[in-house]
N, CA, C and O of each residue as an XYZ file, in Angstrom:
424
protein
N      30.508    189.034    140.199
C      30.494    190.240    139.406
C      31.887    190.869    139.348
O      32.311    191.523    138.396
N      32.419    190.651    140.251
C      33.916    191.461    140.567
C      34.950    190.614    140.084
O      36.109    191.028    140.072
N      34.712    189.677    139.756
C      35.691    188.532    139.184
C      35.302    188.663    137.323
O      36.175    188.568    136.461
N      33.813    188.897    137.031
C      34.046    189.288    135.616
C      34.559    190.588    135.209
O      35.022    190.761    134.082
N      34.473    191.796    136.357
C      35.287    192.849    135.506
C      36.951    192.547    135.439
O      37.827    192.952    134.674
N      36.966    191.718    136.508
C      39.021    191.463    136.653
C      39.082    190.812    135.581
O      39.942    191.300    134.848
N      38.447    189.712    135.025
C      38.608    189.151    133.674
C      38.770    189.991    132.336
O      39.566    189.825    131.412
N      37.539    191.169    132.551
C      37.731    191.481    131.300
C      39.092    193.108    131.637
O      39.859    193.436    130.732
N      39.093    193.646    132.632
C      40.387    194.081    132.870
C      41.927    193.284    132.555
O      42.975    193.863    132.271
N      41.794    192.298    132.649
C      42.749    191.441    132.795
C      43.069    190.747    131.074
O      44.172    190.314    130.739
N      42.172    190.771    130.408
C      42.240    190.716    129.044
C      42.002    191.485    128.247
O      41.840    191.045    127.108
N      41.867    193.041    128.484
C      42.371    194.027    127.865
C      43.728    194.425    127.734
O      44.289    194.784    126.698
N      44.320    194.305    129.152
C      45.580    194.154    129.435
C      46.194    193.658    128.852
O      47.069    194.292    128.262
N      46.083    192.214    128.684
C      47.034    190.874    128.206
C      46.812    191.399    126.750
O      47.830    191.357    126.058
N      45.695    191.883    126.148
C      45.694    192.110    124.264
C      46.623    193.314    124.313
O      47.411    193.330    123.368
N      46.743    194.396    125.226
C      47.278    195.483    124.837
C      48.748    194.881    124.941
O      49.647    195.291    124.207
N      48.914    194.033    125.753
C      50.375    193.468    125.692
C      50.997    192.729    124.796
O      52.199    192.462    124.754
N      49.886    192.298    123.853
C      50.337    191.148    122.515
C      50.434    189.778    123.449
O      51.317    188.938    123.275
N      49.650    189.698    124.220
C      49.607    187.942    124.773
C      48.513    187.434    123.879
O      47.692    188.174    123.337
N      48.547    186.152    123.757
C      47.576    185.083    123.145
C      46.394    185.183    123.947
O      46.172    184.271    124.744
N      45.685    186.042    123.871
C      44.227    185.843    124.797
C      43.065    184.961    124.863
O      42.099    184.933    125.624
N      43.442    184.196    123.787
C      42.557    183.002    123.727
C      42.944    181.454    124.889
O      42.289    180.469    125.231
N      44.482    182.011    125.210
C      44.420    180.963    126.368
C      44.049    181.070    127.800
O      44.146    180.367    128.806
N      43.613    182.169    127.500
C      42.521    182.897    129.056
C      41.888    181.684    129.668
O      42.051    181.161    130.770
N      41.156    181.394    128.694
C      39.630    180.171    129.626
C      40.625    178.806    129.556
O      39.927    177.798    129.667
N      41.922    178.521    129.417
C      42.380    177.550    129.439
C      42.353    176.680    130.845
O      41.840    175.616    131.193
N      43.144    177.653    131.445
C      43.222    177.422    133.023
C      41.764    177.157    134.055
O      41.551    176.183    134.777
N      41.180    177.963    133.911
C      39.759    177.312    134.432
C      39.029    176.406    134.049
O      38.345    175.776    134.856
N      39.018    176.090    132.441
C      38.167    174.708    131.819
C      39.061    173.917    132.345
O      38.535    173.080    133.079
N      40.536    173.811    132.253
C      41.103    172.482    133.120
C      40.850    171.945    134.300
O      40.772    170.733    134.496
N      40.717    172.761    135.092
C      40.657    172.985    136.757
C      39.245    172.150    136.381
O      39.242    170.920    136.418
N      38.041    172.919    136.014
C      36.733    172.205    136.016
C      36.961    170.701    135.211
O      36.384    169.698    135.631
N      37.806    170.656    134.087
C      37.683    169.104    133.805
C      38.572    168.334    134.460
O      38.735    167.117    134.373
N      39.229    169.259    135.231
C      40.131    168.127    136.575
C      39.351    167.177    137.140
O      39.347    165.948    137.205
N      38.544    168.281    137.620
C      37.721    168.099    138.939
C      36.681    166.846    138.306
O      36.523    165.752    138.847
N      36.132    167.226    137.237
C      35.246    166.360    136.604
C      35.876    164.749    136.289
O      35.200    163.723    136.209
N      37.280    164.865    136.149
C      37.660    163.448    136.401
C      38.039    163.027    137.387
O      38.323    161.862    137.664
N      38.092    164.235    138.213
C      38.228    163.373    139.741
C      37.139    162.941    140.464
O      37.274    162.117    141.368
N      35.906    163.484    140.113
C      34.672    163.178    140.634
C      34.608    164.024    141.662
O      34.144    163.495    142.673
N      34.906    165.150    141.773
C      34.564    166.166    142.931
C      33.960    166.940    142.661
O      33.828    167.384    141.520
N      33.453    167.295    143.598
C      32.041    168.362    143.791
C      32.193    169.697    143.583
O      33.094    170.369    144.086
N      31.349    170.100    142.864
C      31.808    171.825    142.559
C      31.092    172.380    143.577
O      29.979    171.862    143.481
N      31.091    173.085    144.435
C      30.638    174.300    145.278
C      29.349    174.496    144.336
O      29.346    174.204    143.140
N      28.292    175.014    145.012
C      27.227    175.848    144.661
C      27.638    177.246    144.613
O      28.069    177.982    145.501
N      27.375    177.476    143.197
C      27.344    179.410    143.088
C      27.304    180.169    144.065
O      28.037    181.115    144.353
N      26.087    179.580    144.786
C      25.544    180.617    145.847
C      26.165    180.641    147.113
O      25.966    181.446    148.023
N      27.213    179.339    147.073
C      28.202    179.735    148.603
C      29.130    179.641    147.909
O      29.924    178.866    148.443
N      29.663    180.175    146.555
C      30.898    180.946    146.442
C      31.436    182.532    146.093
O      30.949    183.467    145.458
N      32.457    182.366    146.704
C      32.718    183.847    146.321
C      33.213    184.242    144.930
O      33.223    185.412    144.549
N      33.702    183.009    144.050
C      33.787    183.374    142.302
C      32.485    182.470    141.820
O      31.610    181.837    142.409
N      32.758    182.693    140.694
C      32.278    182.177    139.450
C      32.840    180.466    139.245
O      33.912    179.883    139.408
N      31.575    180.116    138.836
C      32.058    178.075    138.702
C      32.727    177.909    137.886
O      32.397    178.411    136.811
N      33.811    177.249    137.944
C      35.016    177.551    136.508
C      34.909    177.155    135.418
O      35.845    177.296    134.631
N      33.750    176.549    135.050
C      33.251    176.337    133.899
C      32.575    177.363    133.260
O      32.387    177.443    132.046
N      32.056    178.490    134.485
C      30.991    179.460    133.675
C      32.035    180.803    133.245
O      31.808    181.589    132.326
N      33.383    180.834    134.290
C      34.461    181.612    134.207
C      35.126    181.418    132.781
O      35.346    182.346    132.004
N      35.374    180.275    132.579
C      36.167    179.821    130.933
C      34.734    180.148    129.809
O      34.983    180.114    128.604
N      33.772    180.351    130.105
C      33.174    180.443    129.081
C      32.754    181.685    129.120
O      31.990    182.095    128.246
N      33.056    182.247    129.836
C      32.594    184.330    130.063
C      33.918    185.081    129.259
O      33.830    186.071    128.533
N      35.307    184.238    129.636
C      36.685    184.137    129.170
C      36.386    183.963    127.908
O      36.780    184.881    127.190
N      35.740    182.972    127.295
C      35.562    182.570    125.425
C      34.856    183.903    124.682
O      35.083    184.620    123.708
N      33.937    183.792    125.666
C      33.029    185.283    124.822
C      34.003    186.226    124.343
O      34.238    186.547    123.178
N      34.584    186.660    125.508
C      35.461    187.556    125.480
C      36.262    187.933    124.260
O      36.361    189.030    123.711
N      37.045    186.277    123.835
C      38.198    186.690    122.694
C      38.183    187.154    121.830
O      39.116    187.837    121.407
N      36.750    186.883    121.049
C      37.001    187.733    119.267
C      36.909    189.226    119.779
O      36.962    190.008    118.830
N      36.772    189.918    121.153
C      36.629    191.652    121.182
C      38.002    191.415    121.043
O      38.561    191.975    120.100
N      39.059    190.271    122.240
C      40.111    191.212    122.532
C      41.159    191.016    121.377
O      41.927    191.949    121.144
N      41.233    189.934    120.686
C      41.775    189.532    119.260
C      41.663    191.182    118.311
O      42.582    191.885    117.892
N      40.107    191.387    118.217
C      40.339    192.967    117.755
C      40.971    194.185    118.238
O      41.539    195.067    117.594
N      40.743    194.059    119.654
C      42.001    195.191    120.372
C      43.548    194.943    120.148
O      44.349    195.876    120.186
N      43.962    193.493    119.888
C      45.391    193.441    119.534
C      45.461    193.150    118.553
O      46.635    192.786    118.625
N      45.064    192.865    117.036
C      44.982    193.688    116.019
C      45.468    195.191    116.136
O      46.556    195.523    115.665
N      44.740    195.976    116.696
C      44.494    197.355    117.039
C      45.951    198.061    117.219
O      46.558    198.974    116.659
N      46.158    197.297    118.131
C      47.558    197.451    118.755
C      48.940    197.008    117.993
O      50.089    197.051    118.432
N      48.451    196.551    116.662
C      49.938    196.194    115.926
C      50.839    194.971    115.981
O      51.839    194.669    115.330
N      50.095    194.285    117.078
C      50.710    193.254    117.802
C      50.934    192.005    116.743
O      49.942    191.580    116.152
N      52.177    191.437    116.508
C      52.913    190.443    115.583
C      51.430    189.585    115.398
O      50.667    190.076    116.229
N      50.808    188.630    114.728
C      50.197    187.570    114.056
C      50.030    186.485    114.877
O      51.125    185.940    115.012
N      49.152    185.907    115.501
C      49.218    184.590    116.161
C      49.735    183.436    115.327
O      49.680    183.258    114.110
N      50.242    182.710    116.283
C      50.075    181.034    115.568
C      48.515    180.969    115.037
O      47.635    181.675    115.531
N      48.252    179.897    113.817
C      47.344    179.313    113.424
C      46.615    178.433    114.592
O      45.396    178.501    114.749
N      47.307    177.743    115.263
C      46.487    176.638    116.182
C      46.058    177.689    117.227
O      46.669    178.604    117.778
N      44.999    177.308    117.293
C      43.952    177.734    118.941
C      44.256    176.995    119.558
O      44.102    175.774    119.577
N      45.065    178.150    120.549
C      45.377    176.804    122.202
C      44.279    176.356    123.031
O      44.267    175.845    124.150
N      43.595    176.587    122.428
C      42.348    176.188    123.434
C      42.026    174.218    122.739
O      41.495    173.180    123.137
N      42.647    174.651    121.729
C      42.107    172.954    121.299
C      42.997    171.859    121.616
O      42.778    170.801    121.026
N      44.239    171.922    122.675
C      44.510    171.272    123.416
C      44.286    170.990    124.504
O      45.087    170.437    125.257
N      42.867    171.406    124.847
C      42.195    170.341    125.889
C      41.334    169.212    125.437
O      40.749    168.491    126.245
N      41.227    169.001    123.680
C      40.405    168.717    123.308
C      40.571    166.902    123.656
O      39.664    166.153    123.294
N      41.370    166.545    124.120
C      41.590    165.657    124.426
C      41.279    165.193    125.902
O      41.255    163.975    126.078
N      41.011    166.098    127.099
C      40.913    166.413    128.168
C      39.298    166.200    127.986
O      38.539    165.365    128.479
N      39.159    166.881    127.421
C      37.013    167.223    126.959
C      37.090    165.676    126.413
O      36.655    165.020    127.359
N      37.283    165.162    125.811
C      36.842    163.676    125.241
C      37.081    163.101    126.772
O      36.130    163.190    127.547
N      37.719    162.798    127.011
C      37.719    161.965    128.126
C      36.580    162.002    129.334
O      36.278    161.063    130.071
N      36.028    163.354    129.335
C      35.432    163.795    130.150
C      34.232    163.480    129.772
O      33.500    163.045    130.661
N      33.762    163.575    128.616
C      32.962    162.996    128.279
C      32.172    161.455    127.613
O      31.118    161.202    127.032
N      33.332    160.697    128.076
C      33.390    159.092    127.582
C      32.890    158.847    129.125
O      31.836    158.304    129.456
N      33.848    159.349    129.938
C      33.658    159.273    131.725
C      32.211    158.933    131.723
O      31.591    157.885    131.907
N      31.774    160.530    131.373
C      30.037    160.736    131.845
C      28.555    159.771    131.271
O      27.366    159.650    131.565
N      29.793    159.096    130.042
C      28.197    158.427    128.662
C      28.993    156.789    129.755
O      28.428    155.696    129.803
N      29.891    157.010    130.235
C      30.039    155.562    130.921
C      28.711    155.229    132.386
O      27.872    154.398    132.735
N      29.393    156.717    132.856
C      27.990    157.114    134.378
C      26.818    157.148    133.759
O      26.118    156.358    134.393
N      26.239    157.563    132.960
C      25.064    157.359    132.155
C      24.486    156.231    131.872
O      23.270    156.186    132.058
N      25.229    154.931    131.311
C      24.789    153.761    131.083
C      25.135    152.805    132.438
O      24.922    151.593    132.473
N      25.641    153.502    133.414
C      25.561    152.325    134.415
C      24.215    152.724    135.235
O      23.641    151.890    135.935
N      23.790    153.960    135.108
C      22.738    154.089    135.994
C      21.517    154.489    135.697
O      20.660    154.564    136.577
């Protein structure tokens, strides 16, 4: 719970600052599709003290079209066209060729 208000504290912030807030959930979907190609084990929710970083990058996604409107708001110069978020998209394929591979061996 205390890790989603720092998020959304933390990306009010970053919009009032004119940062790209859509690369928020970047850093945690990596970490989780690290892990997912390394084959390591995510912690159970319930013996951690955050959020599973998959559910963190996607609490992070919700987030952007508010804070995109707060920096609007704020005057802040025009983004690039490309969503940085779609350079993991290559990271996510892999991750998922991995899993349809574990799938058909077992």
């Amino acid at each position: 719970m205390l890790e989603e208000e720092a998020d959304f504290v933390g990306m009010h912030l970053a919009a009032k600052a004119c940062f790209d807030v859509r690369e928020s959930s970047m850093f945690f979907e990596m970490v989780h599709l690290t892990k997912k190609i390394k084959d390591e084990e995510e912690l159970p929710v319930y013996l951690s003290t955050h959020p599973a970083d998959d559910a963190r990058a996607s609490n992070l996604n919700s987030l952007v079209p508010q804070f995109l409107q707060l920096r609007d708001q704020c005057g802040c110069a025009r983004l690039q066209t490309a969503d940085p978020r779609q350079q993991l998209a290559p990271l996510r394929s892999l991750v998922e060729e991995k899993e349809r591979k574990r799938a058909r061996t077992t």
